[in-house]
N, C-alpha and C positions, 0 to 999 in steps of 0.2 A: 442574580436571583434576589426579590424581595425578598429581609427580613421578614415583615410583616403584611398580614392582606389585608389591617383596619385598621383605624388609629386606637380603637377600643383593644386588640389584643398591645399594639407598642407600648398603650399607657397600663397598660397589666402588669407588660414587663418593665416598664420605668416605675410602677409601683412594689416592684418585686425586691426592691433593694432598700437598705438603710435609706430610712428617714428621719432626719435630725431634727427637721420642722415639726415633727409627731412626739421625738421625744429627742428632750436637750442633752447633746454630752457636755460631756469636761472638758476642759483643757485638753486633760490627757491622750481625749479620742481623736484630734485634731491637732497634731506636733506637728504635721509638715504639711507643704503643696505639691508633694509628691505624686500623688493621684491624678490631680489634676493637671500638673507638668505633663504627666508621660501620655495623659488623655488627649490633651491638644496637641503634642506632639506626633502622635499618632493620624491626625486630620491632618496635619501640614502648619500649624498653626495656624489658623484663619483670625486668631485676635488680631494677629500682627498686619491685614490687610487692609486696617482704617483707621483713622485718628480716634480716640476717644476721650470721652467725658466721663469719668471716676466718681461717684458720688456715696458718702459715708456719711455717721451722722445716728444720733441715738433717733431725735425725730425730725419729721421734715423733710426725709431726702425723697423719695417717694414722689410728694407733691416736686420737690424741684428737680426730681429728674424729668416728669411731666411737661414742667414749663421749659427744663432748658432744651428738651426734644420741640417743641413748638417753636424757641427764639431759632433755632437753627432752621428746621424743615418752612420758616417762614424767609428763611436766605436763602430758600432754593433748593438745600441739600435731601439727601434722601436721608434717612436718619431711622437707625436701627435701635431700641430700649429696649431692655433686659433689666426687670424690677419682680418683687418679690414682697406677700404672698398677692396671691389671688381672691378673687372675690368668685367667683364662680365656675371659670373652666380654667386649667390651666395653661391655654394655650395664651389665656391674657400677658404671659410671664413676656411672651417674647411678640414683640411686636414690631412692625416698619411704618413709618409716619402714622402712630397711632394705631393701628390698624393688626389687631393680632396674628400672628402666623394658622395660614389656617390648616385643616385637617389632613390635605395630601402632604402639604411641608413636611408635617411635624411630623407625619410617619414615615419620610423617606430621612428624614434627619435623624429621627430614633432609631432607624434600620441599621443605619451607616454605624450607627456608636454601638449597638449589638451585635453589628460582623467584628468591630474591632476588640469590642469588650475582652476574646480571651488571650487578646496579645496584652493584655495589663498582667502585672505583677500582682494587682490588689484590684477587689472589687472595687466599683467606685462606686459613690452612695447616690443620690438618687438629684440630688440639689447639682453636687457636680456633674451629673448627667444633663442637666439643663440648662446649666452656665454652657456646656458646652454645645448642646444644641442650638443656645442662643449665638454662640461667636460663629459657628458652622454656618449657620442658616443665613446670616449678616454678610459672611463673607460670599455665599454663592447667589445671593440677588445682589450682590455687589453695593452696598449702601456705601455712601460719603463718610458716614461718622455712623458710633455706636453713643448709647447715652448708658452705660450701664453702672445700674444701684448694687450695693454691698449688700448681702443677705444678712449677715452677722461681723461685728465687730469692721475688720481691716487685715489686719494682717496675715493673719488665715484662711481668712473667709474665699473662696474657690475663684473668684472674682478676682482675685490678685493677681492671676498671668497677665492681663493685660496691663499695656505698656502705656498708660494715658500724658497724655500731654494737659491734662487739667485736669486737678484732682479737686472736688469737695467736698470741705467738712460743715454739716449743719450746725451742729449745736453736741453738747456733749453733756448728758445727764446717766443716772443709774438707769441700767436695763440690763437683761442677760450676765449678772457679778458672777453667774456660775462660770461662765465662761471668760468673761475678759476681766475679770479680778472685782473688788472690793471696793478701791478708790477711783476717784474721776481722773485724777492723773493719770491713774492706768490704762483707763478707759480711752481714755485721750491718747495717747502713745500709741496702742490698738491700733486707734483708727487711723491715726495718722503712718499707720503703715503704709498705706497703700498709695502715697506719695513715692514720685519716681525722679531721677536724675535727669535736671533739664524741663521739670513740670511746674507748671503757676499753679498755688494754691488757695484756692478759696475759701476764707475760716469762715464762718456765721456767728460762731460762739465768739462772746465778748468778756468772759471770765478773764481777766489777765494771767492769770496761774495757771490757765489749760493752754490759754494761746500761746504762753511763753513754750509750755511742752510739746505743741504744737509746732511752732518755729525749732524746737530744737531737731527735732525728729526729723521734719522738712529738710535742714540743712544740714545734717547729715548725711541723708539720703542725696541728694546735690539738687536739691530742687532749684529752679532758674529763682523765681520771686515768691512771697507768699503777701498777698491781700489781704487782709481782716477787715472784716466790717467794722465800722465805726471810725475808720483812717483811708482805707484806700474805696470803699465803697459802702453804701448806706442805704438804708431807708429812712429818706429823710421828713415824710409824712405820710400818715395814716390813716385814712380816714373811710366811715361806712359810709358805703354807696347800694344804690338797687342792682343786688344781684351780686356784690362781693365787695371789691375793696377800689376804694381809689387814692393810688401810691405816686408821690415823688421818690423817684429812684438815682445814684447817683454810680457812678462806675470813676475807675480813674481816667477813662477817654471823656466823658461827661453826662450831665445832667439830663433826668426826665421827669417834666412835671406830667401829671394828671394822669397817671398809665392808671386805666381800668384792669383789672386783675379778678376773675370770671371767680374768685372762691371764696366761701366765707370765711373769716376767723381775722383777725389782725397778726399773727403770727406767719401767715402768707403772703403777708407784706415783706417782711424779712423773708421768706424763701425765696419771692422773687428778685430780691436781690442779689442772693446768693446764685439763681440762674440767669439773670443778665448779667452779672459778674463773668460765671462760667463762662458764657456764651462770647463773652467781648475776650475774655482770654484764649478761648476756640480762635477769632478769627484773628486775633491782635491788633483789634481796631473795634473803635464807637462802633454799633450799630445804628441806622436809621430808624427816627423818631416813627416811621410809618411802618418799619419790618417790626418794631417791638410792639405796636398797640397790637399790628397782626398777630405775633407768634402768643402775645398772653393773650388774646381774644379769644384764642384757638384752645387753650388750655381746659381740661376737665378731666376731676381726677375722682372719679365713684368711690364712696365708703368713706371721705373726708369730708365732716359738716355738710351733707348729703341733703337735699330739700327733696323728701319724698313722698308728701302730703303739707296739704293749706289747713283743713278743719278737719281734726284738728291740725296743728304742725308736727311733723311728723319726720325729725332728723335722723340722720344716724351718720356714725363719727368713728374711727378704728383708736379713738386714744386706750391704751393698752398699759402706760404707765404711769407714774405720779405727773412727769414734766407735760407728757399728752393732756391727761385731764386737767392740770392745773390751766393748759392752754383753752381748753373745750372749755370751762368754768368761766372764763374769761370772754368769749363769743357767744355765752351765753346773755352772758350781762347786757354784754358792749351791741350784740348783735341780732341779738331773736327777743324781741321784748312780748310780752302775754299776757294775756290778762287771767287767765285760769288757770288749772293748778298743771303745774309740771313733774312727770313721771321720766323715770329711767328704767327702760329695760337693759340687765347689767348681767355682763357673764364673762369670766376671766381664763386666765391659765394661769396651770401654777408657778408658782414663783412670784407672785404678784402679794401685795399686799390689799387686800380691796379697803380696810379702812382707810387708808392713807390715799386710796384711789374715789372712795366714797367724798370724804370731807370735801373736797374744791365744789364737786357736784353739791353736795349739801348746801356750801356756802353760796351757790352760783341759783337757790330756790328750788332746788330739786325737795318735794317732800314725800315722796312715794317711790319704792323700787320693788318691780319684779325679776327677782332672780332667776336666773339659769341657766344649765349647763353646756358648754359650747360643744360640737362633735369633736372630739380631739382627743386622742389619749392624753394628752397634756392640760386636761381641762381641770381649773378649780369646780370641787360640787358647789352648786346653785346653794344648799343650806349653809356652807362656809360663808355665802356671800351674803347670804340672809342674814346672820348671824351679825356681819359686822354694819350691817344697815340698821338693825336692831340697838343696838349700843350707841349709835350715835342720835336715836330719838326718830327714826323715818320711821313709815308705815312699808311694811313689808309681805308681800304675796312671792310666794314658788310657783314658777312655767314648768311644766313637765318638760318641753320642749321650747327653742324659741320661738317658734311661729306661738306656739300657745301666749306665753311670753309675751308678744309683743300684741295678742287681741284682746289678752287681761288688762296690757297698760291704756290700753286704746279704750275699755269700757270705763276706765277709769277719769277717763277727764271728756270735757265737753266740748263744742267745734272751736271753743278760744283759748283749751290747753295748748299741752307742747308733750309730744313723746319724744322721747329719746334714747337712741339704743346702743351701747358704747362697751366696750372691758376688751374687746375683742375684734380683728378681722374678720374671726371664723363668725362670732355673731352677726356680726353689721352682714356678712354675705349671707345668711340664714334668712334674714332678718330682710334686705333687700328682695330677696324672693319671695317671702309671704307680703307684704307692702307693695310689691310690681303686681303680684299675682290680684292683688283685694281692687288696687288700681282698674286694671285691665276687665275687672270680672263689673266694675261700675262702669266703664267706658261706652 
């Protein structure tokens, strides 16, 4: 007997449980992978039926789980991701070559975890309910390999049942201190949890002090090798091209000049290297110069430095914390040049500092923000945000809403400004919908 007779009542009841993406715990709420042990256990464990791709990482990982789902599914493979959050339906979370699971999946997958739910010991929360739809659904269409992203941290984060044979770490900066401590060190250990016995490890981060913690952690854990970029693999040039990046890449099998890389920002030069890294560590050998121009060609990751208007320019970017925005500041300069005035539509969560998230945007020409408040219990108010736009000398307007938000900034400059709408996922997907919608309604 079906659990469910729509996917509108299964996602009722996967919203019927803790959501930690709504609101942040502690440490404390989060000591073991107990829940999620006994949850996969309970399906048979389906993680264990594919090789996987382990991907952590303050920022970054996202975009390169994207690209390392593209070098693979361009070798042929069927290739299953599981990334997190969304931008507009949640079915995006779990997807097969791209392609998210669609409506009959995911209700016969939520079914299955709702007949089992009362053989748990402990509710499960709602994230873990979906890491495991995601391993469930991968293992009964039978995909080659999973590519799956860490939601938070490493070590705890519900994602750590699986057994990957390739683990990577982006980069390692402050985010989430409520949870994974205070220092980067710590931070760094976290993530380098999710490193397994026998697994090549992928660094990005080039800090020596992390890597070193990094390496410690790895080889404890008995990992086979660990890679760092700037030694065993690189990007070893950058440069802006029409429509994203054009990157020399180098892996320890060998060298790629000219790879076209479908995204904006210079810091996705480095990601893809850390996914043809991945990806050469997947198969244990080079890949061919003609599957990589394929697999990054293929690559498109919504809500990252997002082109969704010409006149005026009309971005939208998910950086959410100081090392995001300082990146977004950065592709501003290097990559979107304008001749008239550039606005930011800006809306955060808490825990954020918006000054410290303001300032790069300031420095990068932003001279106008409209603030406002993202849908999210977790949402900093819009006047908090106003306030510290204020202090650092901007011109500053409040969005009731962000659609509003984002038509105030739009009256605000002329077809050779630049909008831009950033602090937030939950905005960039708001924000995405009134910008497709203003699109479609000129089309």
């Amino acid at each position: 007997m079906a659990a469910f007779t729509s996917v509108t009542e299964a996602l009722e009841w996967l919203d019927a449980h803790v959501d930690h993406e709504a609101k942040t715990p502690s440490r404390r709420a989060l000591p073991t992978l107990e829940r999620m042990r006994q949850l996969v256990h309970l399906l048979g464990d389906p993680q264990r039926a594919y090789p996987s791709v382990h991907l952590t990482g303050t920022n970054g990982k996202g975009s390169t789980a994207v690209m390392t789902t593209a070098l693979l599914g361009a070798m042929g493979l069927s290739v299953g991701t599981y990334t997190s959050p969304n931008l507009s339906r949640v079915n995006e979370r779990v997807a097969r070559g791209g392609e998210p699971i669609d409506d009959r999946f995911f209700t016969e997958v939520l079914g299955s975890l709702a007949l089992l739910e009362p053989l748990m010991d402990e509710r499960p929360t709602r994230f873990e309910l979906l890491t495991a739809a995601a391993f469930a659904w991968f293992a009964e269409v039978a995909v080659d390999a999973a590519v799956v992203e860490v939601g938070v941290g490493g070590t705890w984060d519900a994602t750590n049942v699986v057994d990957a044979q390739v683990a990577v770490l982006t980069n390692i900066s402050y985010d989430h201190t409520e949870i994974l401590g205070p220092t980067l060190e710590g931070i760094a250990a976290d993530k380098a949890g999710i490193v397994k016995p026998g697994a090549t490890v992928g660094v990005g981060e080039t800090d020596p002090a992390l890597v070193g913690v990094i390496r410690s952690v790895a080889d404890e854990a008995g990992a086979a090798q660990v890679w760092a970029r700037g030694e065993e693999f690189d990007c070893t040039a950058n440069r802006l091209a029409v429509g994203g990046r054009l990157v020399d890449l180098r892996t320890p099998g060998r060298t790629y000049g000219e790879v076209l890389v479908p995204l904006h920002g210079a810091h996705q030069g480095v990601n893809a290297a850390c996914a043809l890294a991945a990806a050469e560590a997947f198969f244990g050998a080079p890949l061919d110069e003609a599957v990589v121009a394929q697999g990054f060609g293929a690559a498109r990751v919504p809500g990252r430095l997002e082109v969704l208007g010409r006149r005026p320019l009309c971005l939208v970017d998910g950086a959410h914390n100081v090392a995001g925005t300082e990146a977004l500041a950065r592709s501003l300069r290097d990559d979107f040049s304008v001749d008239g005035a550039r606005v930011a539509v800006l809306g955060m969560l808490g825990g954020r500092d918006p000054s410290a998230m303001l300032g790069p945007l300031a420095g990068a020409g932003i001279g106008s923000v409209v603030a406002c408040t993202p849908d999210s219990p977790r949402a900093l108010p819009a006047e908090v945000v106003a306030e510290a736009a204020r202090s650092l000398g901007l011109e500053v307007r409040v969005g009731s809403s962000v659609a509003e938000a984002v038509a105030e900034a739009r009256s605000l400059v002329d077809e050779d400004g630049l909008v831009l709408v950033t602090g937030s996922l939950y905005v960039v997907a708001e924000a995405r919908a009134a910008l497709t919608e203003g699109v479609e309604r000129t089309a």
